[in-house]
N, CA, C and O atoms as a printed pandas DataFrame, in Angstrom:
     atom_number atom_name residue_name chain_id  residue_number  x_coord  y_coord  z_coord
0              1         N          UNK        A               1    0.867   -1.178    0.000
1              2        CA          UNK        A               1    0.000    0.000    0.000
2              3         C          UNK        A               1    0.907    1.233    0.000
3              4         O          UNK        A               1    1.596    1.376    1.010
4              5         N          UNK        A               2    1.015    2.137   -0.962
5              6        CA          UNK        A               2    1.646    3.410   -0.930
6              7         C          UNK        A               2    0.543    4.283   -0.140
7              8         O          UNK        A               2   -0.672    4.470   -0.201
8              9         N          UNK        A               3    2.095    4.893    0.959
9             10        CA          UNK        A               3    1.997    6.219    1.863
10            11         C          UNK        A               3    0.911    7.005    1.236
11            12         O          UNK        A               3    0.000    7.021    2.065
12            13         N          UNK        A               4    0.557    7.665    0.181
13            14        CA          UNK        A               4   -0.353    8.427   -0.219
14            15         C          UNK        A               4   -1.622    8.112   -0.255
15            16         O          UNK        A               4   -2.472    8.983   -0.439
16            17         N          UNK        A               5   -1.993    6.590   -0.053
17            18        CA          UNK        A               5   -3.156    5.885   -0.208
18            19         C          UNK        A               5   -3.353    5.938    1.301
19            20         O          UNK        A               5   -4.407    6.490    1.618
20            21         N          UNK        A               6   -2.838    5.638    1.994
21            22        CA          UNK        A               6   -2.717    5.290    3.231
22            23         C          UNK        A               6   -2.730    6.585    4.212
23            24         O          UNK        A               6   -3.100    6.438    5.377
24            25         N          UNK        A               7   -2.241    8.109    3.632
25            26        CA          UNK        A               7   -2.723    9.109    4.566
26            27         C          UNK        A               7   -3.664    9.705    4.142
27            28         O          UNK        A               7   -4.102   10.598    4.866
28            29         N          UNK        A               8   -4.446    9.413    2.611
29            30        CA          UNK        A               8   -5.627    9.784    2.368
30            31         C          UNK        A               8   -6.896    8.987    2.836
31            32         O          UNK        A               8   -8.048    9.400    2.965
32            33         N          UNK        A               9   -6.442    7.879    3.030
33            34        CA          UNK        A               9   -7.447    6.543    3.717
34            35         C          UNK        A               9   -7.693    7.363    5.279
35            36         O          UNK        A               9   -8.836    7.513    5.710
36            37         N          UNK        A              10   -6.527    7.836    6.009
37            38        CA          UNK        A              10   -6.515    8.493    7.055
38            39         C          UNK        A              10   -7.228    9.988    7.588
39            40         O          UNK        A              10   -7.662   10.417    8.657
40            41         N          UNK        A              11   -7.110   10.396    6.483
41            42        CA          UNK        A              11   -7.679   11.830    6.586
42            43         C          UNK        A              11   -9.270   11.630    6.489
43            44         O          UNK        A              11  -10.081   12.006    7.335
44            45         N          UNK        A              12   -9.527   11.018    5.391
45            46        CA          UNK        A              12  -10.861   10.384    5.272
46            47         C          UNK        A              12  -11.537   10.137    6.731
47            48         O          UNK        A              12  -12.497   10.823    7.081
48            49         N          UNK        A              13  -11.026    9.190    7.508
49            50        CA          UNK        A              13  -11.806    8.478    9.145
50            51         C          UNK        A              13  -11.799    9.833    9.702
51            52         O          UNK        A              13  -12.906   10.224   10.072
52            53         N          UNK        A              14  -10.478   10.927    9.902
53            54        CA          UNK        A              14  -10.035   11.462   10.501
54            55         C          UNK        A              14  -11.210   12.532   10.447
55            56         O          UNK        A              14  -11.832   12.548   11.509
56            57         N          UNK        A              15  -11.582   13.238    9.699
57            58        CA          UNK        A              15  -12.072   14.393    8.676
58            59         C          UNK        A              15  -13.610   14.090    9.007
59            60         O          UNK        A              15  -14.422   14.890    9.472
60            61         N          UNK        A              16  -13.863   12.502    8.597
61            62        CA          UNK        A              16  -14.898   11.614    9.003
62            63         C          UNK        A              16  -15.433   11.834   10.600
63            64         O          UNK        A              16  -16.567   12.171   10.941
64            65         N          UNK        A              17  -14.685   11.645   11.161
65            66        CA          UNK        A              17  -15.364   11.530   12.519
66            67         C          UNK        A              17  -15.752   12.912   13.018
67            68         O          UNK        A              17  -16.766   13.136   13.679
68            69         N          UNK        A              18  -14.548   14.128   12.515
69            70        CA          UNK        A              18  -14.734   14.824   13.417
70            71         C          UNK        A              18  -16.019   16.431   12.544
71            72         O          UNK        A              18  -16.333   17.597   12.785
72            73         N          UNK        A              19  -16.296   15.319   11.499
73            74        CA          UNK        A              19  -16.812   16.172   10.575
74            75         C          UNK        A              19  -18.460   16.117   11.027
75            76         O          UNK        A              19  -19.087   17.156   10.820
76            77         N          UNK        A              20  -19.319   14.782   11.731
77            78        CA          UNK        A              20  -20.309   14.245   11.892
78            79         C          UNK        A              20  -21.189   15.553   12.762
79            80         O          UNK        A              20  -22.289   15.891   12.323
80            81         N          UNK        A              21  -20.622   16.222   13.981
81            82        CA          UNK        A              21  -21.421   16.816   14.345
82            83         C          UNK        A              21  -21.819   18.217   13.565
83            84         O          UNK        A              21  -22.712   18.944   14.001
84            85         N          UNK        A              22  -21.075   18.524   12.373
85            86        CA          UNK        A              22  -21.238   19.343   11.433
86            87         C          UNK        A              22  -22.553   19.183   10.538
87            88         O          UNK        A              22  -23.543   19.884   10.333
88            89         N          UNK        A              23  -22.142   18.041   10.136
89            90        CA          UNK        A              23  -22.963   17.995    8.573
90            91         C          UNK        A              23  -24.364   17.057    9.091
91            92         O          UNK        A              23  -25.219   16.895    8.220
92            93         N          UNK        A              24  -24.619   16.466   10.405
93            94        CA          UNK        A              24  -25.909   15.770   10.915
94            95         C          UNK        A              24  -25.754   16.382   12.038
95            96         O          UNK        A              24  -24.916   15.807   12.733
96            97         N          UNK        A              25  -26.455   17.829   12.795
97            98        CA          UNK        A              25  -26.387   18.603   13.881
98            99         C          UNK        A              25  -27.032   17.658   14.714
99           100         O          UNK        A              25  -26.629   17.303   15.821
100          101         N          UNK        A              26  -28.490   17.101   13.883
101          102        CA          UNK        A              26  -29.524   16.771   15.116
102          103         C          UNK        A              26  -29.476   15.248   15.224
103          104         O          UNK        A              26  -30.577   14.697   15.198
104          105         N          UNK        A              27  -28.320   14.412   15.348
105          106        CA          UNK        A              27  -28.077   13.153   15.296
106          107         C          UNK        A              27  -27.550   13.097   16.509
107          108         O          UNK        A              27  -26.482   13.648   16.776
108          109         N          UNK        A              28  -28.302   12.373   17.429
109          110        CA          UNK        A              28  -27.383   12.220   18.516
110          111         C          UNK        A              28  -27.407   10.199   18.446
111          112         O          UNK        A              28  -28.161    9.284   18.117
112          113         N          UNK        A              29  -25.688   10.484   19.145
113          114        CA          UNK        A              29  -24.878    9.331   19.252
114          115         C          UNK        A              29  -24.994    8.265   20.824
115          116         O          UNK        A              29  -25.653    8.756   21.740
116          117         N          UNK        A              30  -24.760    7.757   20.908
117          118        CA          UNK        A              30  -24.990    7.194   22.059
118          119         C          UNK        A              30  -23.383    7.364   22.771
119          120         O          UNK        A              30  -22.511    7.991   22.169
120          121         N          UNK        A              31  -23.144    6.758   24.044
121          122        CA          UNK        A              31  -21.644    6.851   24.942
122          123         C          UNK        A              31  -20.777    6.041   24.484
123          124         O          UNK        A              31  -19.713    6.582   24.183
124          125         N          UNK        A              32  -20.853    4.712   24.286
125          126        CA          UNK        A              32  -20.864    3.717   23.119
126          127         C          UNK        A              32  -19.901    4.380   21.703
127          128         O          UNK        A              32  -18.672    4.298   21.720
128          129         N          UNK        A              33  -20.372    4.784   20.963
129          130        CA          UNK        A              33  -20.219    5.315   19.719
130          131         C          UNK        A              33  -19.613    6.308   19.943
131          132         O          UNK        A              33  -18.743    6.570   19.112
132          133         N          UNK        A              34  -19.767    7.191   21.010
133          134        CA          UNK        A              34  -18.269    8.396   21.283
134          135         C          UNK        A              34  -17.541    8.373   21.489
135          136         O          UNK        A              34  -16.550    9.041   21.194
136          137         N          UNK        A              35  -17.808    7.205   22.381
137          138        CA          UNK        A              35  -16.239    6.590   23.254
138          139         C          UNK        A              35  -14.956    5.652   21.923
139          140         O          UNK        A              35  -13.729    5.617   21.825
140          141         N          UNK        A              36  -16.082    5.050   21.151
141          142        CA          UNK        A              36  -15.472    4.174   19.966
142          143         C          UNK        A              36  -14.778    5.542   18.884
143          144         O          UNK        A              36  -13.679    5.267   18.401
144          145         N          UNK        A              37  -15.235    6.627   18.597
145          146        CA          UNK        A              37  -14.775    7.730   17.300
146          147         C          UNK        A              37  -14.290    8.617   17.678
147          148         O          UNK        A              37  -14.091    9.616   16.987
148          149         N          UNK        A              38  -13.857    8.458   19.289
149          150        CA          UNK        A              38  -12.831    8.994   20.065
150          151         C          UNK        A              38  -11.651    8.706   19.815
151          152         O          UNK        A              38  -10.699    9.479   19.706
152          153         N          UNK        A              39  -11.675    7.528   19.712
153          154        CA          UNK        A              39  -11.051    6.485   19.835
154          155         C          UNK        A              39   -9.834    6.415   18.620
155          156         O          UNK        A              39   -8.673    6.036   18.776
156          157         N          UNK        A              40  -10.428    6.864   17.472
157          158        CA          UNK        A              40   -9.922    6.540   16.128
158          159         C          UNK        A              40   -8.717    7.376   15.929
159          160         O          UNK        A              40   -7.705    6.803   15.525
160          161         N          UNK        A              41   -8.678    8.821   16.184
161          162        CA          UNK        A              41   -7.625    9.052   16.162
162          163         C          UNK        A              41   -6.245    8.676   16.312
163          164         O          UNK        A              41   -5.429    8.554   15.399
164          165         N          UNK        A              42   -6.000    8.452   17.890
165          166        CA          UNK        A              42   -4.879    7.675   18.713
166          167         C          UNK        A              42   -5.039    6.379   18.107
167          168         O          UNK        A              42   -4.073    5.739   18.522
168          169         N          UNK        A              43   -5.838    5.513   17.228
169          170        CA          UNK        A              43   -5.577    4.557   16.549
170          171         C          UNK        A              43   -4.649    4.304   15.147
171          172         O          UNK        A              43   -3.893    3.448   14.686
172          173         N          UNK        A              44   -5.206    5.607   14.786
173          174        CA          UNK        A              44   -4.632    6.318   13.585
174          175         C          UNK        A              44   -2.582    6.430   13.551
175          176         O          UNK        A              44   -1.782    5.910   12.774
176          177         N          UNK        A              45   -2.385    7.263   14.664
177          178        CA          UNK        A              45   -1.631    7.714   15.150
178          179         C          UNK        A              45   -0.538    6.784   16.054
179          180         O          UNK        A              45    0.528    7.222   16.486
180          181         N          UNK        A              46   -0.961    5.623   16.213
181          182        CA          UNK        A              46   -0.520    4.494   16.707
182          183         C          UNK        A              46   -0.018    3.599   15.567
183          184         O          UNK        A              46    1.170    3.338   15.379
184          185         N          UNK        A              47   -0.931    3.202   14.906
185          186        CA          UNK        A              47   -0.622    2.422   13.444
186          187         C          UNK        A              47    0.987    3.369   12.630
187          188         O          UNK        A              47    2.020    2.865   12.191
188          189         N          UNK        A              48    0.599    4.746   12.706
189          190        CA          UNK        A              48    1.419    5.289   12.170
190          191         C          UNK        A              48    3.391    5.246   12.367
191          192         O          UNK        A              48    4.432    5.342   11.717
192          193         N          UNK        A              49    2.718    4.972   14.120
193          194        CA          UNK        A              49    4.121    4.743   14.726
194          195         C          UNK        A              49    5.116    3.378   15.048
195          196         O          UNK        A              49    6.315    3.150   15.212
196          197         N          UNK        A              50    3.353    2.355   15.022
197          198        CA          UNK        A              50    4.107    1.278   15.169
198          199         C          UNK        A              50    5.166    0.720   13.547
199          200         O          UNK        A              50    6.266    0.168   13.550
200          201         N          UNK        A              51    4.565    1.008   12.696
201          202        CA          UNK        A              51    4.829    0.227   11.680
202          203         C          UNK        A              51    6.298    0.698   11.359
203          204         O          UNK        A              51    6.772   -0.216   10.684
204          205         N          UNK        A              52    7.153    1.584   11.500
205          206        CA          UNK        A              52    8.197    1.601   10.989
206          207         C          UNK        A              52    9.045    0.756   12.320
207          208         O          UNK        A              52    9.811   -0.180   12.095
208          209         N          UNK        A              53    8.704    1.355   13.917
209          210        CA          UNK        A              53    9.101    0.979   15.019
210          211         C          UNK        A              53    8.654   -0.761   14.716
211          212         O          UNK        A              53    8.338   -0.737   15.906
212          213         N          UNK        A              54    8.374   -2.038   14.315
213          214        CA          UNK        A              54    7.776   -2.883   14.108
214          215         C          UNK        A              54    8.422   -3.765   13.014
215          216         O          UNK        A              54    8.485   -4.986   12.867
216          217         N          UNK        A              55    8.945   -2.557   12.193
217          218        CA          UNK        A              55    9.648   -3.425   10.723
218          219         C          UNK        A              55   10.638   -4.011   11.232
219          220         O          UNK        A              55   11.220   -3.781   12.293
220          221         N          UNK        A              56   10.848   -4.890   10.339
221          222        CA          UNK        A              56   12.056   -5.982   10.791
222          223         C          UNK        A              56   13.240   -5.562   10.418
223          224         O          UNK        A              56   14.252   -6.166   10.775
224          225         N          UNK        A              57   13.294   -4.309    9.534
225          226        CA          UNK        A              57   14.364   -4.354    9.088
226          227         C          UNK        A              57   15.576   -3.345   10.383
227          228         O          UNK        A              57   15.450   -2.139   10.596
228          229         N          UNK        A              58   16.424   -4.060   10.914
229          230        CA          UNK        A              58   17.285   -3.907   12.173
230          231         C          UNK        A              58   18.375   -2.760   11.537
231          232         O          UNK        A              58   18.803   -3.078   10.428
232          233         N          UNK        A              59   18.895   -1.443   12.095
233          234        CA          UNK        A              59   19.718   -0.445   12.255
234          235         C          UNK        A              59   20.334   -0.629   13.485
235          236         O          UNK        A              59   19.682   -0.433   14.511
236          237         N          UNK        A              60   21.784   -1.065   13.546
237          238        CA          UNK        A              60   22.483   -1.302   14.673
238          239         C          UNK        A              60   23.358   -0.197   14.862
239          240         O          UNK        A              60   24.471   -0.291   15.380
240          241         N          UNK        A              61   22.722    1.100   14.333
241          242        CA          UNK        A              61   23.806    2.478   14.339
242          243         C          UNK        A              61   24.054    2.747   15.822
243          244         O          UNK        A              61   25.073    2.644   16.505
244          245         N          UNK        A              62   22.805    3.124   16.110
245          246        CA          UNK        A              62   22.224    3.663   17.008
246          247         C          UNK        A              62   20.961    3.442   18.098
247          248         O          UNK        A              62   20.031    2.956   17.454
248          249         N          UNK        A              63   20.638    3.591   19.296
249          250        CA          UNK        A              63   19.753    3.207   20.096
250          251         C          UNK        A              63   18.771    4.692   19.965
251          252         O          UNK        A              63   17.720    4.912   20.568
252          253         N          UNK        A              64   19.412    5.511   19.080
253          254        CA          UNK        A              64   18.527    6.658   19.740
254          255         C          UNK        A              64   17.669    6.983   17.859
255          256         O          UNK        A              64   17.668    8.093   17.327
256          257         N          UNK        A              65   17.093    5.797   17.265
257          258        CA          UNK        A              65   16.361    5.786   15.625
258          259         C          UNK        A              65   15.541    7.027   16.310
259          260         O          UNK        A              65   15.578    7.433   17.472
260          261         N          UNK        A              66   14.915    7.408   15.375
261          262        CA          UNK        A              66   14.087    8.750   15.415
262          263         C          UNK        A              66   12.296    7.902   15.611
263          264         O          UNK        A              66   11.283    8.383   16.118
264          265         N          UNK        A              67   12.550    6.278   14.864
265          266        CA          UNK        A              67   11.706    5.155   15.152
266          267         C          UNK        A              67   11.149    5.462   16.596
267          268         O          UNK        A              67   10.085    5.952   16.975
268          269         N          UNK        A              68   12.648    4.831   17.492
269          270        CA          UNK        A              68   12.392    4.480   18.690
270          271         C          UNK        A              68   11.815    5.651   19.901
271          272         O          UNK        A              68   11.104    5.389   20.872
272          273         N          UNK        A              69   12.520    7.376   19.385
273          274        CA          UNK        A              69   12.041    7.735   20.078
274          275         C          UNK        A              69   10.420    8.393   20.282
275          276         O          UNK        A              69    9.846    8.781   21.300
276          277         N          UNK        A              70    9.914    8.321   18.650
277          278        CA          UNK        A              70    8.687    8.688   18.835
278          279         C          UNK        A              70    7.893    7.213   19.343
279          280         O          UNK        A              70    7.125    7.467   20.271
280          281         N          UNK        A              71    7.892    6.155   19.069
281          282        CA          UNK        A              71    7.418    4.999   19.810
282          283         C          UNK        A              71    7.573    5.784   21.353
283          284         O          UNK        A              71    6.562    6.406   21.681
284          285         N          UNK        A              72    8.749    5.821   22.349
285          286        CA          UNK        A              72    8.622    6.005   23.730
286          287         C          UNK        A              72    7.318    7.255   23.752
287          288         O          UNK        A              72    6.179    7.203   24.214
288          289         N          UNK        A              73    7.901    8.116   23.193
289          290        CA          UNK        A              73    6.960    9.303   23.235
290          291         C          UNK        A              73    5.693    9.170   23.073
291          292         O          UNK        A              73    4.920    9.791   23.803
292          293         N          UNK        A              74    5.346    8.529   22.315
293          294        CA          UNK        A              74    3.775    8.438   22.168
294          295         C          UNK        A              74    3.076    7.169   22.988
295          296         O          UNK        A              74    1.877    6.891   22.953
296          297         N          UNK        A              75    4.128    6.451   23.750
297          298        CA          UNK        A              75    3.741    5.455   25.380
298          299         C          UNK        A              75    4.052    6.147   25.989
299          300         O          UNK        A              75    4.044    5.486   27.027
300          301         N          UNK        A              76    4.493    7.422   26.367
301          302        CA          UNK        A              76    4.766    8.096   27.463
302          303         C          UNK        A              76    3.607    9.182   27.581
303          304         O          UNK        A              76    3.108    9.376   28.689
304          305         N          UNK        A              77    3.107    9.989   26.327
305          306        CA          UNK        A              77    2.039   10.490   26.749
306          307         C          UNK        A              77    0.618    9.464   26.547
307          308         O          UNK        A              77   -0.415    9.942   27.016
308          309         N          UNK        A              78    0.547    8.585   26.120
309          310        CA          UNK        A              78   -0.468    7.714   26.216
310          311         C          UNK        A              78   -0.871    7.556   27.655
311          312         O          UNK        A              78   -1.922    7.889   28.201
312          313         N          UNK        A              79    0.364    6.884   28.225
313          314        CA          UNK        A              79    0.224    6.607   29.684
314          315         C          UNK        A              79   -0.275    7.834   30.837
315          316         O          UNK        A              79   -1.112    7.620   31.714
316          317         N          UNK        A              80    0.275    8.857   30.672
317          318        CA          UNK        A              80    0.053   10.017   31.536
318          319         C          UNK        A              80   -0.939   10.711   30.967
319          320         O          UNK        A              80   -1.141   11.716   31.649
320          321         N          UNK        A              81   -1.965   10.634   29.643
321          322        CA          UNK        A              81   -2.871   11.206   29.505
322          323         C          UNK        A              81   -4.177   10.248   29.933
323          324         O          UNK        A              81   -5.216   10.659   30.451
324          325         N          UNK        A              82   -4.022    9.585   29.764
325          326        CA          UNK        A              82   -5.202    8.100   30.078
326          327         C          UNK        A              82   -5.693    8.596   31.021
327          328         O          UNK        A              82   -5.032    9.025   31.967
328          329         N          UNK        A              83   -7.458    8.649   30.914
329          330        CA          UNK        A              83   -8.192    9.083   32.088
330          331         C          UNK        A              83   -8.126    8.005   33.160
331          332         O          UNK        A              83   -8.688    8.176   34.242
């Protein structure tokens, strides 16, 4: 899958979710369904990070890949933002 398919696939959910209370004002959602398209973002944004942090392909330069440190970073505010 090429990157361009894949951050337009993204923008789409992204654009998608947060577009709903716009374009259907008088639709209401249940707790359920907010809690789930809440959700999608940091899913988004996770996928994004795991997959290079994930590839197999091994760099023994360095401990400090630009990979590894946004992986910590985005478990470090995961963890301390979590209600």
């Amino acid at each position: 899958m090429s990157n361009t398919l894949l951050i337009i696939g993204m923008l789409i959910v992204t654009w998608g979710v947060r577009a709903v209370p716009f374009v259907l004002p008088n639709l209401k959602l249940s707790g359920r369904v907010l809690n789930f398209l809440n959700c999608i973002p940091a899913a988004v944004l996770a996928a994004l990070v795991a997959e290079p942090v994930l590839n197999p392909v091994v760099s023994s330069q360095s401990l400090l890949e630009p990979e590894l440190i946004a992986a910590i970073l985005c478990i470090l505010l995961g963890l301390f933002r979590a209600p």
